[in-house]
C-alpha positions as CSV (number, residue, x, y, z in Angstrom):
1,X,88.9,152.2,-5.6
2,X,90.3,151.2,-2.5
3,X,87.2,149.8,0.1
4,X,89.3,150.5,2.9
5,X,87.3,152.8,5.2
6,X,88.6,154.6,8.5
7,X,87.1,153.6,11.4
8,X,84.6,156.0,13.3
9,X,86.2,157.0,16.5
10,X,85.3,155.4,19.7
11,X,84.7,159.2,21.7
12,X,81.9,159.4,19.2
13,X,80.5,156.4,18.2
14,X,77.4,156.4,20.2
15,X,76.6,160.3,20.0
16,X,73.7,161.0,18.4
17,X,74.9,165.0,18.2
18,X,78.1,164.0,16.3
19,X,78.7,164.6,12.8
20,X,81.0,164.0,10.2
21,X,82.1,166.9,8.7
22,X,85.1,165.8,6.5
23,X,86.4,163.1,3.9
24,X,89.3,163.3,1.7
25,X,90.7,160.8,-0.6
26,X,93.1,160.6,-2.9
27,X,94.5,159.6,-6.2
28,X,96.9,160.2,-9.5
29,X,94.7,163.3,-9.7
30,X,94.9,164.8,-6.4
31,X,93.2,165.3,-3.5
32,X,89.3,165.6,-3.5
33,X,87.2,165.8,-0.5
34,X,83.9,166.7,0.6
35,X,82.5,168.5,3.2
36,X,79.6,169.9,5.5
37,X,80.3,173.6,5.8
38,X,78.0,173.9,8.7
39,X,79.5,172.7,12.1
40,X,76.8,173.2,14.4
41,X,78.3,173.8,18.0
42,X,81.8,174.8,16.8
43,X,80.0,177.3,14.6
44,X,77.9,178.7,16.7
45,X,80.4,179.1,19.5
46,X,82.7,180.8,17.1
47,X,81.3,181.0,13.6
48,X,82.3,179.2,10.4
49,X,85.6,180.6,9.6
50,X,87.4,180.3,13.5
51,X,86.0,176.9,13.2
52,X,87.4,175.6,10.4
53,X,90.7,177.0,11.2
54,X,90.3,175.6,14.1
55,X,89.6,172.1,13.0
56,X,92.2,172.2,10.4
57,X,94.5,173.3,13.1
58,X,93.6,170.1,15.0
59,X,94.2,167.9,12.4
60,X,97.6,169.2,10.8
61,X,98.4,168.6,15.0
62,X,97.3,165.2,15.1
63,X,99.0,164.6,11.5
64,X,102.3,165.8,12.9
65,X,101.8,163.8,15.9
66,X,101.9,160.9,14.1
67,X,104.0,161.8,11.6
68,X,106.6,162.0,14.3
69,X,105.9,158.6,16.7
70,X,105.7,156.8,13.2
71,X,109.7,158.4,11.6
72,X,111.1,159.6,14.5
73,X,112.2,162.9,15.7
74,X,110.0,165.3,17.9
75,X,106.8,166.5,17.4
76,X,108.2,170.0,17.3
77,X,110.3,169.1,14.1
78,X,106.9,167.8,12.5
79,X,104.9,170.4,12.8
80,X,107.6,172.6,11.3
81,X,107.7,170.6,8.4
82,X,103.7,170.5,8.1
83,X,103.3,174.5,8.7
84,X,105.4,175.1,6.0
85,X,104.3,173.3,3.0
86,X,100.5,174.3,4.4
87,X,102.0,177.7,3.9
88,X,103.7,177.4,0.8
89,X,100.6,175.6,-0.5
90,X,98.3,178.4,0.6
91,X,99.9,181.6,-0.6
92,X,101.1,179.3,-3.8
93,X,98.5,176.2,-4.6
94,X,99.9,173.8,-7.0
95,X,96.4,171.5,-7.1
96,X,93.6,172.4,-9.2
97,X,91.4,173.7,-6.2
98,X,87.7,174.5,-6.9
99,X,84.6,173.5,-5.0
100,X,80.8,173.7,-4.7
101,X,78.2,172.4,-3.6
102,X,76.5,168.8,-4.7
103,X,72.6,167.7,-3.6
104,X,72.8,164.0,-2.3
C-alpha cells in the first residue's frame, strides 16, 4: 500500500470541533472509502441527507477546480465533464457498491 497520506488542512488543524468525515482510496479493485455518517453542525443545520449532498457538491467543485488549473481549459468545462459521469454513474453504477457499518 502506498504510505502517502494527505495532509490535514491548515483552516482546521488546530480545531478541536473539526472532524474528518471522509477517506477514499483506491486500487485494481475500485474505489473503497469510509465514512462517519454523522456530521455534527452540517447535520444539524440541515440534516444528513442536504449535508452530504452538500459536501459532495463541494468536493466534485474543488475536484473540477483543479482538474481545470492542472489541464487547462475553464472551470466551467470541468465541471461539465465531472456532472456527467457523476450522473451517468448514479442512475447506472458500474462499481460493486455496498456498504455498512464496521466497530473500530
Amino acid at each position: 500500500m502506498n504510505t502517502a497520506t494527505l495532509s490535514v488542512p491548515a483552516e482546521v488543524a488546530e480545531d478541536v470541533e473539526a472532524a474528518e468525515i471522509l477517506r477514499v482510496w483506491e486500487n485494481r479493485n475500485g474505489l473503497h472509502c469510509s465514512l462517519q455518517l454523522s456530521l455534527g453542525y452540517h447535520e444539524e443545520k440541515m440534516g444528513a441527507a442536504k449535508a452530504w449532498g452538500l459536501i459532495l457538491a463541494e468536493i466534485a467543485l474543488r475536484v473540477a477546480t483543479i482538474l481545470s488549473s492542472a489541464q487547462g481549459g475553464s472551470r466551467k468545462e470541468a465541471i461539465e465533464r465531472v456532472l456527467k459521469l457523476f450522473k451517468t454513474e448514479m442512475e447506472h453504477s458500474t462499481g460493486n457498491v455496498r456498504g455498512g457499518f464496521i466497530n473500530d
